[in-house]
TORPANU-937021 format. One record per atom (N, C-alpha, C): x, y, z; residue in one letter. Coordinates in steps of 0.2 Angstrom, whole numbers, plus 5000, padded with zeros to 4 digits. Example, Ala and Ser with C-alpha at 12.3 -4.5 7.8 and 13.67 -1.06 7.14 Angstrom:
<palos>
506649725039A
506249785039A
506649845039A
506449895035S
506849955036S
506450005039S
</palos>
This chain:
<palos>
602645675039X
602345705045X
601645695044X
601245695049X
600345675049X
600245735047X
599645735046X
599145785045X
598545735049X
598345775057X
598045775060X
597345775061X
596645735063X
596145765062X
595645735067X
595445795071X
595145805078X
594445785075X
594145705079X
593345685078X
593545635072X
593245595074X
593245545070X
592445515068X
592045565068X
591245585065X
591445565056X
590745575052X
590945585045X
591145645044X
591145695045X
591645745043X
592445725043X
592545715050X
593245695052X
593645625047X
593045565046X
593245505042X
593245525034X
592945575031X
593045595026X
593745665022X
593545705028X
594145725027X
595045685026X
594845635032X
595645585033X
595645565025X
595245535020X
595145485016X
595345545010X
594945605010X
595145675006X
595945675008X
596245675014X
596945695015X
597345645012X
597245575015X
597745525012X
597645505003X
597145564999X
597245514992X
597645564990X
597845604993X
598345674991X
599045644993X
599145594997X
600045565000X
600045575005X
599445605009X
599845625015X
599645545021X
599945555024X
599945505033X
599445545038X
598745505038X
598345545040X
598145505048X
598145545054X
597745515061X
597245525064X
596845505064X
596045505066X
596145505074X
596045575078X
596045565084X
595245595087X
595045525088X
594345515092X
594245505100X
593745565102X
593845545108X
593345495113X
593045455111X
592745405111X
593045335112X
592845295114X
593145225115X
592945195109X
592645205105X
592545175099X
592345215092X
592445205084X
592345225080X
591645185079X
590945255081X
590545235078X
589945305076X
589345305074X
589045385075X
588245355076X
588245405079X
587545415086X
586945445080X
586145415082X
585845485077X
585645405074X
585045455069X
584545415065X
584645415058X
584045465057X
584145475049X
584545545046X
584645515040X
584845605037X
584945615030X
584745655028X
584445675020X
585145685016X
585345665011X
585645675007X
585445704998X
585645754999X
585645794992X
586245754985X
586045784980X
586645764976X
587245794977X
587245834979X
588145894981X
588445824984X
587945794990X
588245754993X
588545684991X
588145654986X
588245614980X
588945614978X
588845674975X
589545714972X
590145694974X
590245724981X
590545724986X
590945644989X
590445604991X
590445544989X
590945504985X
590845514980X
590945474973X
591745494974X
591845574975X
592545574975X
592945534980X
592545534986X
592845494991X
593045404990X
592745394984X
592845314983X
592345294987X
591545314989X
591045244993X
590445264992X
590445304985X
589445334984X
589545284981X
589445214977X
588945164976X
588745134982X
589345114989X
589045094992X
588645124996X
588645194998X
588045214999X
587345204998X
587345234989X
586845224985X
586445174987X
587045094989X
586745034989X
586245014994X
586545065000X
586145065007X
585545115008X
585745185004X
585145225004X
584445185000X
584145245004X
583345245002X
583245294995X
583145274988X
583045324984X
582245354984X
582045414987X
581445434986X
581345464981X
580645474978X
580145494972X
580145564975X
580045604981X
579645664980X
580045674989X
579945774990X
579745804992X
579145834995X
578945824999X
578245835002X
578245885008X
577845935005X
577646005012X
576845995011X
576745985018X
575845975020X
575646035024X
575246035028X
574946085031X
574746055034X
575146035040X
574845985046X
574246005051X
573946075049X
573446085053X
572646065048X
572746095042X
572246065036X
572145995033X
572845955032X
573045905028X
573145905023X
573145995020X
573245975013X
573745985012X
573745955005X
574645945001X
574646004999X
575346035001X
575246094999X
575746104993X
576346064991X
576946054987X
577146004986X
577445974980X
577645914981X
578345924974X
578945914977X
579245934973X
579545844970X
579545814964X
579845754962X
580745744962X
581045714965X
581545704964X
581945644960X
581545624956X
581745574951X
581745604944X
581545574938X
581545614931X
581945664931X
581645734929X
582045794928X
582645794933X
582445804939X
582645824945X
583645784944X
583445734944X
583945704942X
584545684936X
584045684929X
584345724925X
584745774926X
584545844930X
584945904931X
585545904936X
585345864940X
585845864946X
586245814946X
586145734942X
586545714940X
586645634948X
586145664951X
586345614958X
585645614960X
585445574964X
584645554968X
584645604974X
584145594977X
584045634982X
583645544985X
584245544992X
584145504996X
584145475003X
583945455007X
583645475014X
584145405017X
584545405022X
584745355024X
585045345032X
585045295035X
585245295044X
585845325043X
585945355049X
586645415049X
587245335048X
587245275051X
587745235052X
587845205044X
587345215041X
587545185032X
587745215028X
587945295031X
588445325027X
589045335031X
589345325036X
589745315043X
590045255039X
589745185040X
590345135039X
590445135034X
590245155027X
590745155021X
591445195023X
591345245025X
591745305027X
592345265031X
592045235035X
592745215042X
593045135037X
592545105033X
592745035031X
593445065025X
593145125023X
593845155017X
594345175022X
594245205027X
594645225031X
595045165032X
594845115038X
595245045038X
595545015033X
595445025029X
595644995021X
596245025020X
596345105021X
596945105019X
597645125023X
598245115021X
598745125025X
598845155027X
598645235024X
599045295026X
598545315032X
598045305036X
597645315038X
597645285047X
597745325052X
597845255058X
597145295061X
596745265064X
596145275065X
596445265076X
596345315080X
596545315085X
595745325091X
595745265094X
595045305099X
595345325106X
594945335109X
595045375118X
595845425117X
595645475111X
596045535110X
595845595109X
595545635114X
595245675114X
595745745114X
595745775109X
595945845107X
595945885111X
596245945116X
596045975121X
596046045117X
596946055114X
597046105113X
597746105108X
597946145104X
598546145100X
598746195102X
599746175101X
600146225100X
600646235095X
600746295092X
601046325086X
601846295089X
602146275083X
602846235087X
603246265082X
603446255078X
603946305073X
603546325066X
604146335061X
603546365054X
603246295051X
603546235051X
603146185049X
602846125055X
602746135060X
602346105062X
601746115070X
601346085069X
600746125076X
600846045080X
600446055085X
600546015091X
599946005091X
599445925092X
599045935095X
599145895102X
598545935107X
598945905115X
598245865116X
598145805118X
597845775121X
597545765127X
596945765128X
596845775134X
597245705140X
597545665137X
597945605140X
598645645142X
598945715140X
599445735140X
599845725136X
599545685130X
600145655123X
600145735119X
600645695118X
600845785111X
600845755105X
600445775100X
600645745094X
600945815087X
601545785085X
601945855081X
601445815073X
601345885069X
600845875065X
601145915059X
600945915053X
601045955047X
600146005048X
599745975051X
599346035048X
598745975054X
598246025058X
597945995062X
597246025061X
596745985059X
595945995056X
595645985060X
595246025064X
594646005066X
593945995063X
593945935067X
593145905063X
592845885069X
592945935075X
592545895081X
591745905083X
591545925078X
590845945079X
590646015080X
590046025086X
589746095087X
590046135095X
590446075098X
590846105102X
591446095103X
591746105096X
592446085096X
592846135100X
593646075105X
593846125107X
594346165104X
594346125095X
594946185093X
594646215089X
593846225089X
593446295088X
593746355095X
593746335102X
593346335106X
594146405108X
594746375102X
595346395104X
595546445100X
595446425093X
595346475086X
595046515085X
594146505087X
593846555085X
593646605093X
593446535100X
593246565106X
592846595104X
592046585102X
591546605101X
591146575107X
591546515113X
590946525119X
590446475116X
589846445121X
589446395119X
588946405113X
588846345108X
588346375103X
587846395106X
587246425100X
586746485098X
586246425100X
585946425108X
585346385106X
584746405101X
584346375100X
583946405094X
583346425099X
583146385104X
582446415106X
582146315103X
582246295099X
581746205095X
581846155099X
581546115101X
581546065102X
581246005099X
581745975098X
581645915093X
581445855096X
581045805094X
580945755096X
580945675093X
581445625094X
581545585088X
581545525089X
581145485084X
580845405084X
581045365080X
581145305079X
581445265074X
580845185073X
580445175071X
579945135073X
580145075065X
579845015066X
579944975061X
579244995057X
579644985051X
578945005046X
578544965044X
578444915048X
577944855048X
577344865053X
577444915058X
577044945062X
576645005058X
576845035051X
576545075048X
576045055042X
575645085044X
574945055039X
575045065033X
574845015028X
575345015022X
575145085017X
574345125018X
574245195015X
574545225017X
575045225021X
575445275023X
576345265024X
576545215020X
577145205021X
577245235011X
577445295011X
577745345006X
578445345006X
578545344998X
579445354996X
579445424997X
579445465000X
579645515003X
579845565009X
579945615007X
580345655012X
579745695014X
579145695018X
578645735021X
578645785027X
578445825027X
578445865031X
577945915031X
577545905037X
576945935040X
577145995044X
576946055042X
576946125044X
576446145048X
576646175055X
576146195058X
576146265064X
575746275066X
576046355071X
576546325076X
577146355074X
577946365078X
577946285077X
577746235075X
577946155076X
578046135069X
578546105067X
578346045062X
578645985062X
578245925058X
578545865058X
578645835052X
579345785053X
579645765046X
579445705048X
579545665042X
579645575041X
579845555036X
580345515034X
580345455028X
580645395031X
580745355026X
581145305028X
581945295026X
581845245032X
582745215031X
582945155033X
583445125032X
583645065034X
583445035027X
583545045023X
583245025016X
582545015015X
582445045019X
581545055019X
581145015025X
581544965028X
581444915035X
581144965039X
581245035040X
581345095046X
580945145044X
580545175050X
580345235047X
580545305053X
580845345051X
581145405054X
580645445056X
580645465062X
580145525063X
580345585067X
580245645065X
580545695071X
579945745070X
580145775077X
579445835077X
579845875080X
579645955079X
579946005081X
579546035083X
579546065089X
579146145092X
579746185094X
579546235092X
579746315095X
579646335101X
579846305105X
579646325112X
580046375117X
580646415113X
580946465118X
581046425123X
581446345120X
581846325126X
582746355126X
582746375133X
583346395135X
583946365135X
583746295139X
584546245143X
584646195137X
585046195136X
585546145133X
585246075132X
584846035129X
584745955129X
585145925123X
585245855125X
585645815120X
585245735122X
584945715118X
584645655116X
584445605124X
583945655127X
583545645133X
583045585131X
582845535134X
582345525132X
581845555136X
581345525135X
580645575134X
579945525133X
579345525137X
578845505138X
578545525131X
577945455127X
577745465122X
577045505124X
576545495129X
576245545131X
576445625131X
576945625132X
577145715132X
577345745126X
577545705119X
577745705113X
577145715111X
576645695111X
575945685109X
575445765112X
575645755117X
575545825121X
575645875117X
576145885117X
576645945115X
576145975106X
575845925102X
575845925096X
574945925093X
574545965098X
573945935098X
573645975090X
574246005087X
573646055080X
574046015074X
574045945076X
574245885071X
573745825072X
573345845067X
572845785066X
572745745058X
572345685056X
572345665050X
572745615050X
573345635047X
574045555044X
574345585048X
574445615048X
575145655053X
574945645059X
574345635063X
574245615069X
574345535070X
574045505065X
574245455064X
574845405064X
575445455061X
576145435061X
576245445067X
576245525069X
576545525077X
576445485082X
575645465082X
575645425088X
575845345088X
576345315080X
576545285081X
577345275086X
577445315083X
578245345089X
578145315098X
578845285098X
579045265101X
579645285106X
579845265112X
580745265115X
580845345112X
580445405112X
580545465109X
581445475115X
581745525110X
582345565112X
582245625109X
582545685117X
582345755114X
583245785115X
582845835109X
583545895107X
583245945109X
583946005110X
583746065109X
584246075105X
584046115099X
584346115093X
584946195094X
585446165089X
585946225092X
586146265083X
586446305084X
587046325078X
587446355081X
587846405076X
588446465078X
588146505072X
588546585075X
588446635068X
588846615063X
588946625059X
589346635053X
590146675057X
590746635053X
591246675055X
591946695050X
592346735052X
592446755044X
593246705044X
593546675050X
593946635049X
593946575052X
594346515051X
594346435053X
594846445051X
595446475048X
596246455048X
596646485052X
597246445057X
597346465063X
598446445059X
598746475055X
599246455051X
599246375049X
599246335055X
599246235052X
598646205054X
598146265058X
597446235061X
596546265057X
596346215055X
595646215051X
595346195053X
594646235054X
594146195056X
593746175048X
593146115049X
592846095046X
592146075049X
591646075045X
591246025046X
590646055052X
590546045055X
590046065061X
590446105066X
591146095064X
591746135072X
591646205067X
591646205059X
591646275058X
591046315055X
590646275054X
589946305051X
589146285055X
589146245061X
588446225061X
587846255062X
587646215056X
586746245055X
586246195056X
585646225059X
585246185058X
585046155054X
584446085056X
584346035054X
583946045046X
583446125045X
582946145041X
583246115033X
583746125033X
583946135025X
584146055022X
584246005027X
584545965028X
585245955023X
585545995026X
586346005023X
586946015028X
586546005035X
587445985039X
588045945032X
587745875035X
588445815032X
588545815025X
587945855022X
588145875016X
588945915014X
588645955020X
589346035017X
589845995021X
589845975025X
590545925029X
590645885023X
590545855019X
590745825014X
591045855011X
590645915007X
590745945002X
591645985006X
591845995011X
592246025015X
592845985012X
592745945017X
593045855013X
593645865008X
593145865002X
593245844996X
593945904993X
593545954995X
593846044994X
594446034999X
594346005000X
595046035007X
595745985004X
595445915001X
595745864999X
596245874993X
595745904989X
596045954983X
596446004981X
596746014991X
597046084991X
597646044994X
597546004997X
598345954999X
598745934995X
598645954989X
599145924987X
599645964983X
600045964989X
600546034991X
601145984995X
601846024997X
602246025000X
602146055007X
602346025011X
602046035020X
602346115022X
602746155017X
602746245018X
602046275014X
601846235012X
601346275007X
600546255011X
600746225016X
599946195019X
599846255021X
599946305025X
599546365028X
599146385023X
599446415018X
599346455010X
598446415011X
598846335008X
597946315006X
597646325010X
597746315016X
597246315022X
596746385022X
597346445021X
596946515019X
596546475016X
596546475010X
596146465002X
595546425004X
595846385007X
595246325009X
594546385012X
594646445017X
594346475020X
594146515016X
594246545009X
594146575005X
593446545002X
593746494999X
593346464995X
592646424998X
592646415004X
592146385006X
591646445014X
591746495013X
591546525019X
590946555017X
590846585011X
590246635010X
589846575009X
589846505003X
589346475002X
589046415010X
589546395014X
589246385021X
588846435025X
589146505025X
588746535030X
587946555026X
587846545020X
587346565016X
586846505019X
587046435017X
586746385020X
586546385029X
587046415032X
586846425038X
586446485039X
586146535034X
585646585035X
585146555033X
585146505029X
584446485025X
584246445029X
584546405033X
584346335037X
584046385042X
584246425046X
583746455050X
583246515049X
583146535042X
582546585041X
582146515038X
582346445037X
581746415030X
581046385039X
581546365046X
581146375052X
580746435052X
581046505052X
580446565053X
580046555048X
580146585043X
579846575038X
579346535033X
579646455033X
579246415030X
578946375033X
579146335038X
579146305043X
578546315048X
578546375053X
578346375059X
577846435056X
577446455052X
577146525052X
576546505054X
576146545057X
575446535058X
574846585055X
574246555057X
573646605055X
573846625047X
573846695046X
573846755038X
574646715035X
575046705038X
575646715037X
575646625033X
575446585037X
575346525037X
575046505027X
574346545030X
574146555021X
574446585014X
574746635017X
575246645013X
575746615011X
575946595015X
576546535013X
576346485008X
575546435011X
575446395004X
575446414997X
574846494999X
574746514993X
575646514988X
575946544992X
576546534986X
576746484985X
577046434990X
577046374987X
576646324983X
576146334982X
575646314978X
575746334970X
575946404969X
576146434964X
576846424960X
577246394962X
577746354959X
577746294956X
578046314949X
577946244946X
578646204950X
578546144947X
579046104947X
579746104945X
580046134939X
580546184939X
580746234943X
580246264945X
580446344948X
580646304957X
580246254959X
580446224965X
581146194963X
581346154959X
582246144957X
582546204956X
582446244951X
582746294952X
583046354960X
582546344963X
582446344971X
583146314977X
583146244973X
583646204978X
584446214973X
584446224967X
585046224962X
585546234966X
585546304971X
586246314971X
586546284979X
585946244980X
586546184986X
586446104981X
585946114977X
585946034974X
586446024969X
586546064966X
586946054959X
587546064958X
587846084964X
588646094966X
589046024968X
589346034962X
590045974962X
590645994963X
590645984972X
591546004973X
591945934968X
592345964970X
593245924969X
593145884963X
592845904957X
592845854949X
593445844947X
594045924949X
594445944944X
595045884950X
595045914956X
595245874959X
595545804960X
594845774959X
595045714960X
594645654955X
594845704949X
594745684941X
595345594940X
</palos>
């Protein structure tokens, strides 16, 4: 019998590849006419490394990513370097994996290529999840919005931030706008002046705004997003948006960082979202994952991290008999609930608090960051960087 999995995103493709290295018959229901993922860049920690490797396709990732040297927080209203944390040397002796920056599609097709690859895995587009129902003691039903009914041994959702078997499960109602607006460009990094094309992950600090950069495409590309705080209300999803008004919006960014910005192009805006922390995702044969059970903001950059790391942990727990999947599915909720919602409190105090502060509060911030050596900065990230799910697992 399947084991089911609602969203065919990298949460959804790695979980299926966690599910079938356990025996099980796994089906990818996407509701899309096609498997592919939207989106630019995205920061990869080593947890996700980790996570990876279990999955069978962190070298080709690795091959694709961009390995960065450093960490960078600026003060985008001064220019000065305020911190710079290395993530080569130590950083990677400890953590055992790179810290690396790459287009959201060069970790996606590893993921769907292993998926195609293997038997147990049927990959299904234009099958959109509407709603499940509980059918006996071994099996749930997922119902499609086509009217199809599919009988399942255990039905995962991985449909994102407005999944609708969150929507059934937990009925938490539309996610927690944050108030941010994001703004985001993808320009050729031929167009960037060569003092300013940095192997790093920078980010310029400023009152209620900031702005990130590195590259990707294997360094062909350079990323750009800018965030203001603006106590937006309504919902956006990747609007485009005049380069005049991106520029507008960001007048107490001068020096490189002005420089960078007014390279941006073809801008698309967000208005950025999460959910609270909740104390359950297991519904007897139905689990959320991924962005459907945890989404947190962008601050921490550990979304696709912890959707992996979910992956891997969930993977690890299937390998069971289909009376015993409820059991894990608890567990699974067990084991992964407090360190996700921790990650979604940090991602949105590291905007109040490191990110957006102004005036006294602003100097204060440098000042302590400035006061940190370079270990005590690692030591800072350890307990999202240095966690290796599924070792034992999928030894």
């Amino acid at each position: 019998m399947y084991i089911a999995v609602a969203g065919g995103g990298i949460g959804g493709l790695a979980t299926a590849l966690a599910a079938a290295e356990q025996g099980h018959e796994v089906v990818v229901l996407e509701r899309r006419e096609t498997f592919t993922e939207l989106g630019a860049g995205i920061q990869l920690g080593p947890n996700a490394f980790h996570a990876l490797d279990c999955l069978g396709v962190g070298e080709r990732v690795r091959e694709l990513a961009v390995h960065i040297a450093e960490l960078r927080f600026m003060d985008g209203v001064t220019g000065e370097a305020v911190a710079r944390m290395p993530v080569t040397g130590s950083y990677r002796e400890r953590f055992d994996n790179p810290y690396a920056v790459v287009h959201r599609i060069d970790i996606y097709r590893p993921l769907l290529d292993a998926c195609r690859a293997s038997d147990a895995i049927e990959l299904r587009p234009n099958a959109a999840v509407t709603h499940y129902e509980h059918h006996d003691q071994e099996t749930v039903v997922a119902v499609l919005e086509s009217g199809q009914r599919i009988a399942c041994a255990a039905l995962i959702g991985a449909d994102g931030i407005r999944s609708s078997v969150r929507g059934q499960l937990v009925g938490d109602g539309a996610p927690r706008i944050s108030g941010h607006t994001i703004y985001r460009s993808v320009i050729p990094m031929e167009q960037v002046p060569p003092e300013l094309r940095w192997n790093s992950v920078t980010l310029w600090a400023g009152p209620k705004s900031h702005f990130v950069h590195y590259p990707i495409g294997g360094g062909e590309l350079l990323n750009l997003a800018v965030t203001r705080d603006n106590d937006a209300a309504q919902e956006v999803v990747g609007e485009p948006v005049e380069r005049d008004l991106v520029l507008s919006e960001f007048p107490e960014f001068t020096g490189d960082a002005r420089r960078l910005l007014e390279l941006g192009s073809d801008w698309k805006s967000w208005v950025l979202c999460d959910r609270d922390p909740v104390e359950r995702w297991a519904d007897d044969r139905v689990l959320l994952v991924g962005d459907a059970a945890h989404p947190m903001l962008q601050y921490a950059a550990q979304g696709a991290c912890m959707a992996l790391e979910d992956a891997v942990v969930l993977g690890g727990l299937l390998d069971c008999s289909v009376s015993e999947v409820p059991g894990r599915l608890e567990t699974f909720n067990e084991q992964r609930r407090s360190r996700t919602a921790w990650a979604q409190f940090v991602s949105r105090e590291m905007g109040r608090q490191l990110y957006h502060p102004e005036g006294e509060a602003a100097t204060e911030r440098n000042a302590m960051l400035r006061g940190l050596s370079t270990e005590q900065l690692h030591d800072k990230v350890a307990w999202l960087h240095g966690t290796r799910v599924g070792e034992a697992a999928f030894a």
